[in-house]
C-alpha positions in Angstrom: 91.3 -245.6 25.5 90.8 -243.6 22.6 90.9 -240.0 21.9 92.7 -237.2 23.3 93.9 -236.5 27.1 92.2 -233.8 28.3 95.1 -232.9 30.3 96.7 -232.3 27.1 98.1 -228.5 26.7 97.6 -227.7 23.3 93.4 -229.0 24.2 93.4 -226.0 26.4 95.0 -223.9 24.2 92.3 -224.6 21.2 89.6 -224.4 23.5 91.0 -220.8 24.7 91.5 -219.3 21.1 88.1 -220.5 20.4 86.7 -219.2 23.4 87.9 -215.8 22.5 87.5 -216.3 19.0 83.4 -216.5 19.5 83.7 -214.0 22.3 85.3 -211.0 19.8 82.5 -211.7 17.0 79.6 -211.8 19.8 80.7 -208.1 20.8 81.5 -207.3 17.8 77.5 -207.2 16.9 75.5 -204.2 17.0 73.6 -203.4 20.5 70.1 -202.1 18.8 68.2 -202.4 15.3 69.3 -199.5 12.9 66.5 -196.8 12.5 63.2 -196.7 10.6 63.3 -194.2 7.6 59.8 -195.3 7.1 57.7 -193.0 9.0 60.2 -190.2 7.4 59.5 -191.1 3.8 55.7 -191.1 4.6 56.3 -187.6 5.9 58.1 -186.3 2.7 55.5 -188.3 0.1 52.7 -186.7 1.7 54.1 -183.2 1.2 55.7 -184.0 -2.2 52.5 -185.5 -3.1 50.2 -182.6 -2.2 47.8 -180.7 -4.6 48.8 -177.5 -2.9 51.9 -176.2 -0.8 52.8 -177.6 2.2 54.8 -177.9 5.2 55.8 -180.6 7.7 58.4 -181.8 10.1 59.0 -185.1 11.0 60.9 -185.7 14.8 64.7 -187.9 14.1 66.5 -190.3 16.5 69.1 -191.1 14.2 72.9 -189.8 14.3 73.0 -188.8 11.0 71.1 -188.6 8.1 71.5 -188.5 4.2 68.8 -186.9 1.4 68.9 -187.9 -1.9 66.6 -186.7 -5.0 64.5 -190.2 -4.0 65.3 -191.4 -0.7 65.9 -191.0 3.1 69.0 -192.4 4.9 69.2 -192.6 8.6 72.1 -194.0 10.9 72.4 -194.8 14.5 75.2 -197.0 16.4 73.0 -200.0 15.4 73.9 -199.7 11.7 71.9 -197.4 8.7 68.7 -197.7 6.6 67.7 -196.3 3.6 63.7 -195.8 2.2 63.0 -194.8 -1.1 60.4 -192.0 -1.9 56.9 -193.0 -3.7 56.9 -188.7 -4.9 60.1 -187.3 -5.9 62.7 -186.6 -6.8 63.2 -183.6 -3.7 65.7 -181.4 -3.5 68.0 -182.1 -0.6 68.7 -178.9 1.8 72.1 -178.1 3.0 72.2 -177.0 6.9 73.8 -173.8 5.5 72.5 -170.4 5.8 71.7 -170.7 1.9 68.5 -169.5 -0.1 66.8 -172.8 -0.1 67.7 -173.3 3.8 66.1 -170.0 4.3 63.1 -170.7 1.9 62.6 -174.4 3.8 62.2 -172.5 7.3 59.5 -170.7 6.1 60.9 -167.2 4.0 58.8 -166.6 0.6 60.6 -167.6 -2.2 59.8 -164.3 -3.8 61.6 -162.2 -1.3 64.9 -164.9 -1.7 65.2 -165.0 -4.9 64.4 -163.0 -7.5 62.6 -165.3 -10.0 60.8 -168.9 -10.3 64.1 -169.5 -13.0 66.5 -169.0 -10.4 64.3 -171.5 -7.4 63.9 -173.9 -10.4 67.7 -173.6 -11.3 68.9 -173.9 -7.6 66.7 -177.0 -6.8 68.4 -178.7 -9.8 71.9 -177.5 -8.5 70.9 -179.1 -5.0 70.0 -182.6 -6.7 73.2 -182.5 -8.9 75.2 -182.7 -5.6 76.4 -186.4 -4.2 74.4 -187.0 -1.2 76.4 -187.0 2.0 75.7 -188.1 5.5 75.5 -185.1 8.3 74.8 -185.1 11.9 70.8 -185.6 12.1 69.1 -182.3 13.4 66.0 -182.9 16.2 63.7 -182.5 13.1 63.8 -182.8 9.5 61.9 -179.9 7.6 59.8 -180.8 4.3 57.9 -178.0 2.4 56.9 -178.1 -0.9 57.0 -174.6 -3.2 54.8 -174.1 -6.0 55.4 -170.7 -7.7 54.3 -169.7 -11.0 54.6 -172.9 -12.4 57.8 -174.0 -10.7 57.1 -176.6 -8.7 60.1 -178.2 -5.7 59.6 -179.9 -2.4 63.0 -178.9 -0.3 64.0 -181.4 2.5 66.4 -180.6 5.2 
């Protein structure tokens, strides 16, 4: 007879540290799909690309979540996914208590700051700065600010 003895140990053994082997990678994969940015960046063009200020908020189920000046990160356990924006670039919002934060909730800009130079100059401060991911809020927060001839859509 040809072949080997399946009474052989070192059979078993192989099959065993196969067996686990396929075992480790199957739980290794994630349990869902990663999230949809998609509805998100639809959410932010159609602010950014408004002939007059505006203001929407778009519901998250993500983890976390990471703005840049043209696109929308979002994370769950089931991995990340990233959509670019058709309007930018936006300027990203901290979740600090800062004058664009406080401007994005709905404060005039005018009473924030005290010129158009200094929301024009802050906005480009906010785009400078690497994107980074944060713990995703219920809601993300678009509005777009046009004042005397300074023109930003803030997304936080």
């Amino acid at each position: 007879m040809l072949g080997t003895p399946a009474d052989s140990w070192y059979v078993w053994l192989g099959l065993a540290t196969v067996s686990v082997a396929v075992l480790g990678t199957a739980t290794g994969l994630p349990t869902a799909a990663p999230p949809d940015p998609t509805p998100v960046a639809r959410t932010v063009d159609a602010v950014a690309s408004s002939p007059r200020p505006a203001t929407a908020e778009h519901p998250l189920e993500a983890t976390a979540v990471r703005v840049d000046p043209d696109g929308i990160s979002l994370r769950t356990d089931g991995g990340s996914a990233r959509e670019s924006l058709a309007y930018g670039p936006v300027t990203p919002v901290p979740p600090d208590a800062s004058p664009l934060r406080a401007i994005l909730t709905g404060d005039r800009p005018g009473r924030v700051l005290g010129s158009p130079t200094a929301l024009a100059g802050r906005a480009a401060a906010a785009r400078r700065t690497d994107p980074d991911w944060r713990p995703a809020p219920d809601k993300l927060l678009v509005r777009r600010v046009i004042w005397r001839g300074v023109d930003v859509t803030l997304v936080g």
